[in-house]
LOTI-333918 format. One record per residue (C-alpha): residue in one letter; x, y, z. Coordinates in steps of 0.25 Angstrom, whole numbers, plus 5000, padded with zeros to 4 digits. Layout:
N
   res     c1     c2     c3
     A      X      Y      Z
...
This chain:
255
   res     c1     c2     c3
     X   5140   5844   5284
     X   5153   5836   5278
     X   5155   5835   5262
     X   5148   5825   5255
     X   5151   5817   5243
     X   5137   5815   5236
     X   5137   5804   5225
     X   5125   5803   5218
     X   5120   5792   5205
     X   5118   5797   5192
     X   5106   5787   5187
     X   5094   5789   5195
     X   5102   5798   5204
     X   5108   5811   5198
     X   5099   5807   5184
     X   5085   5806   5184
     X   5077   5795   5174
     X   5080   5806   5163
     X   5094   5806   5167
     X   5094   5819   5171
     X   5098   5826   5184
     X   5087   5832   5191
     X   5087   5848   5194
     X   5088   5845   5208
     X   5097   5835   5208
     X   5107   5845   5201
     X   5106   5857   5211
     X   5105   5846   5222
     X   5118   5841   5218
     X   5124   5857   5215
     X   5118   5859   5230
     X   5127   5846   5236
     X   5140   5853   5228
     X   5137   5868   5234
     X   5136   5860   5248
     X   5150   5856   5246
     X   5147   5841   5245
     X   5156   5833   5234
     X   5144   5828   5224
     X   5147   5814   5214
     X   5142   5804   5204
     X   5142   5789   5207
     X   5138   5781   5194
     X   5136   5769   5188
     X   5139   5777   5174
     X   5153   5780   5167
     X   5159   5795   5167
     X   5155   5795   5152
     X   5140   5795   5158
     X   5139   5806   5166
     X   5148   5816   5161
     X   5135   5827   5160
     X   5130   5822   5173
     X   5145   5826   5180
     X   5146   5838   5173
     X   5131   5843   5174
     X   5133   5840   5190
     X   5145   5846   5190
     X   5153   5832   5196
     X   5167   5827   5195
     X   5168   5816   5206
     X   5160   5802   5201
     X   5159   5788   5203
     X   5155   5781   5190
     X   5155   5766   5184
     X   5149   5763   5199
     X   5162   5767   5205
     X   5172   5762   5195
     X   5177   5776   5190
     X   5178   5786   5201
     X   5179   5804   5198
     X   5182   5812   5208
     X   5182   5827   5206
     X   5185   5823   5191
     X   5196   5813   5192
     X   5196   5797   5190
     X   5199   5792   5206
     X   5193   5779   5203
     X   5192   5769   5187
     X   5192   5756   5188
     X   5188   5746   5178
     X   5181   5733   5176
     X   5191   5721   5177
     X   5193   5720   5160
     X   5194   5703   5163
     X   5181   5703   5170
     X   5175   5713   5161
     X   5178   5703   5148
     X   5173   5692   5155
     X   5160   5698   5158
     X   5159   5707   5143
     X   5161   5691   5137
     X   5151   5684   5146
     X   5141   5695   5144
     X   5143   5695   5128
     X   5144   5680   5130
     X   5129   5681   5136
     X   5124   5692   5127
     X   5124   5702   5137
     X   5131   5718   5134
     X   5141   5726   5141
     X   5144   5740   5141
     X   5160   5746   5146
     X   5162   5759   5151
     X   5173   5769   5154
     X   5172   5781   5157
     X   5172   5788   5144
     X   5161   5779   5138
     X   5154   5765   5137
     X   5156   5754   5127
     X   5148   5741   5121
     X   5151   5731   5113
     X   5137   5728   5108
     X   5128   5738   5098
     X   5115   5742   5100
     X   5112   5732   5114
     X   5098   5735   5120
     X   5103   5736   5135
     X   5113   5744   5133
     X   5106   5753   5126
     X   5094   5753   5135
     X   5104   5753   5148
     X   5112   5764   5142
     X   5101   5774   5137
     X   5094   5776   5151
     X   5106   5780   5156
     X   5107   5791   5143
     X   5119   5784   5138
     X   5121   5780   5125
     X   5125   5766   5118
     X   5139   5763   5123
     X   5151   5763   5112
     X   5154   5749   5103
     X   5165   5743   5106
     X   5173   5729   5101
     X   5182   5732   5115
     X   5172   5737   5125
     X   5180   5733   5137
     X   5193   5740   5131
     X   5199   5752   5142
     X   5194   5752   5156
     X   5181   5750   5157
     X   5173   5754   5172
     X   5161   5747   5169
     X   5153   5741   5160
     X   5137   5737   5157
     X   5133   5721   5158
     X   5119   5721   5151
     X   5111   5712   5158
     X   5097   5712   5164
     X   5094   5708   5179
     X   5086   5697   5176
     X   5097   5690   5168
     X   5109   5680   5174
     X   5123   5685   5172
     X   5135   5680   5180
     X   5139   5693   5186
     X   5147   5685   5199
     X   5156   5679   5190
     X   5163   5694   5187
     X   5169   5695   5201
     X   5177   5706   5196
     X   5166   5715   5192
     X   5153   5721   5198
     X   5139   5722   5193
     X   5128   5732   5197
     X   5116   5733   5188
     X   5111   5746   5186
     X   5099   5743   5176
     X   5091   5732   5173
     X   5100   5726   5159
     X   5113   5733   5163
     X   5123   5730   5174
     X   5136   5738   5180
     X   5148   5731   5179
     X   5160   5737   5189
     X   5173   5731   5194
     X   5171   5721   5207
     X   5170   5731   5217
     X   5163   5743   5211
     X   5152   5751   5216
     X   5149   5767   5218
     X   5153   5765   5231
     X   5169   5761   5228
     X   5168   5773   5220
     X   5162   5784   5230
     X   5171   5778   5239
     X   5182   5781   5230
     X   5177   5796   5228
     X   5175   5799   5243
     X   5188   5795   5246
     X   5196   5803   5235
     X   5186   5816   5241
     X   5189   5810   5254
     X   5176   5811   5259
     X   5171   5800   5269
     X   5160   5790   5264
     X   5149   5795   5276
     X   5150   5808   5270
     X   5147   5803   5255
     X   5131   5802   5250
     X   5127   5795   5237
     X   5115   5795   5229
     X   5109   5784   5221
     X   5098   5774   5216
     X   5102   5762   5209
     X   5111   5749   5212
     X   5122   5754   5209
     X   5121   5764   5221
     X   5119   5754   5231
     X   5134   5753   5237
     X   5136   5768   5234
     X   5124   5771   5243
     X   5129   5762   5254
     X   5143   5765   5254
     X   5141   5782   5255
     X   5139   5789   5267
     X   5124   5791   5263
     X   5117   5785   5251
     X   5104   5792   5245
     X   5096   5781   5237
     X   5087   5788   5224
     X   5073   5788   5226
     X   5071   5783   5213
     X   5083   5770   5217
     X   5082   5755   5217
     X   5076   5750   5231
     X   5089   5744   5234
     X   5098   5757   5232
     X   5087   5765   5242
     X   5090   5752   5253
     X   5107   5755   5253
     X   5104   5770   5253
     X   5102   5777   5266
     X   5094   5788   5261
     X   5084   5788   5248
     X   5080   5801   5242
     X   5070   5804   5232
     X   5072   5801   5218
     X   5080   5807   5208
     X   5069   5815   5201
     X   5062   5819   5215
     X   5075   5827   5221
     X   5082   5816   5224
     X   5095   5821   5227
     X   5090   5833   5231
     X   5082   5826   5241
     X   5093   5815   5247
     X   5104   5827   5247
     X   5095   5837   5256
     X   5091   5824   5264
     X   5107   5822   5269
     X   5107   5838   5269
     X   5118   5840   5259
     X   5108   5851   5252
């Protein structure tokens, strides 16, 4: 069998509801690695986030910011930031209609608003803590940032052609640079390891995985993912906390 380049999610992939890696996830993973396959993160998170997760799993090749900063084999291949005109306009607008923002890099996160219930909800279930206050939360580069709103509420997302949206909860949404997606960044890591896409896999379960999962040579949807990422997948596994990726891995016969 040809080397594979496996790229799995973190949320409701790699971590459970606990935000812990399942026991056979890790041995799974350790499995892959022994087989000679090249293992990866694809995240919607900064680096900051899941610097415990890389070092517990033993990683060094990751897509993060939904592919706006790219790390292979521990060096930068891929940082590129959110338009800082585009970003102004929309931090104005937003502030203008009471809605918050967060801005991230990747050493840490930044706020201009103190103690705000969304981003305190939003931010805890992913473990994280209440992002830094700043009077300049958009000074340096900034790789994506947090737009605050609820599904249900209007916002003029198709006026910011320069940016893209992808909500990933139900009060927050991502904001990436026109043209960002996972894909763009798997594809940027599979050609620096020079691996074709068909022999690429990808693991995940939310919105955000969507064009990852269709771009790949094979994409394994999350028992435990939204109905619309199990529809791009071309395979769905069991969820994360029934051997998930035990289960999808041994079904493509990489363990």
């Amino acid at each position: 069998m040809e080397k594979k380049l496996v790229f799995f999610d973190i949320d409701g992939t790699l971590y459970d509801q606990t935000k812990r890696v399942p026991p056979s996830t890790k041995k799974a993973i350790q499995m892959l690695k022994e087989g000679g396959h090249d293992v990866a993160i694809a995240t919607g998170r900064s680096p900051f986030m899941f610097e415990e997760l890389r070092e517990e799993l033993e990683i060094d090749t990751y897509v993060s910011f939904n592919g706006s900063y790219v790390v292979v084999k521990g060096e930068v291949v891929l940082a590129k930031a959110l338009p800082p005109v585009a970003l102004s306009s929309l931090h104005n607008h937003a502030a203008d209609h009471h809605y918050v923002m967060v801005f991230m890099d990747h050493k840490g996160a930044v706020t201009d608003v103190k103690a705000n219930p969304r981003i305190a909800q939003c931010l805890g279930e992913l473990k994280m803590p209440y992002p830094s206050i700043s009077l300049q939360p958009q000074k340096g580069d900034i790789y994506q940032a947090l737009l605050f709103t609820a599904e249900h509420e209007s916002f003029p997302y198709d006026e910011y052609r320069d940016l893209h949206f992808v909500r990933w909860h139900e009060f927050s949404i991502d904001v990436l640079p026109a043209g960002g997606s996972k894909a763009k960044g798997v594809q940027k890591a599979a050609d620096i390891l020079q691996v074709d896409i068909e022999n690429t896999v990808a693991f995940g379960d939310a919105l955000n995985d969507i064009e990852m999962l269709q771009y790949v040579g094979t994409g394994i949807a999350m028992g435990n993912g939204l109905d619309e990422t199990k529809e791009a997948a071309d395979l769905v596994t069991t969820a994360v906390d029934e051997n998930g990726i035990t289960v999808g891995l041994t079904e493509l016969g990489l363990i």
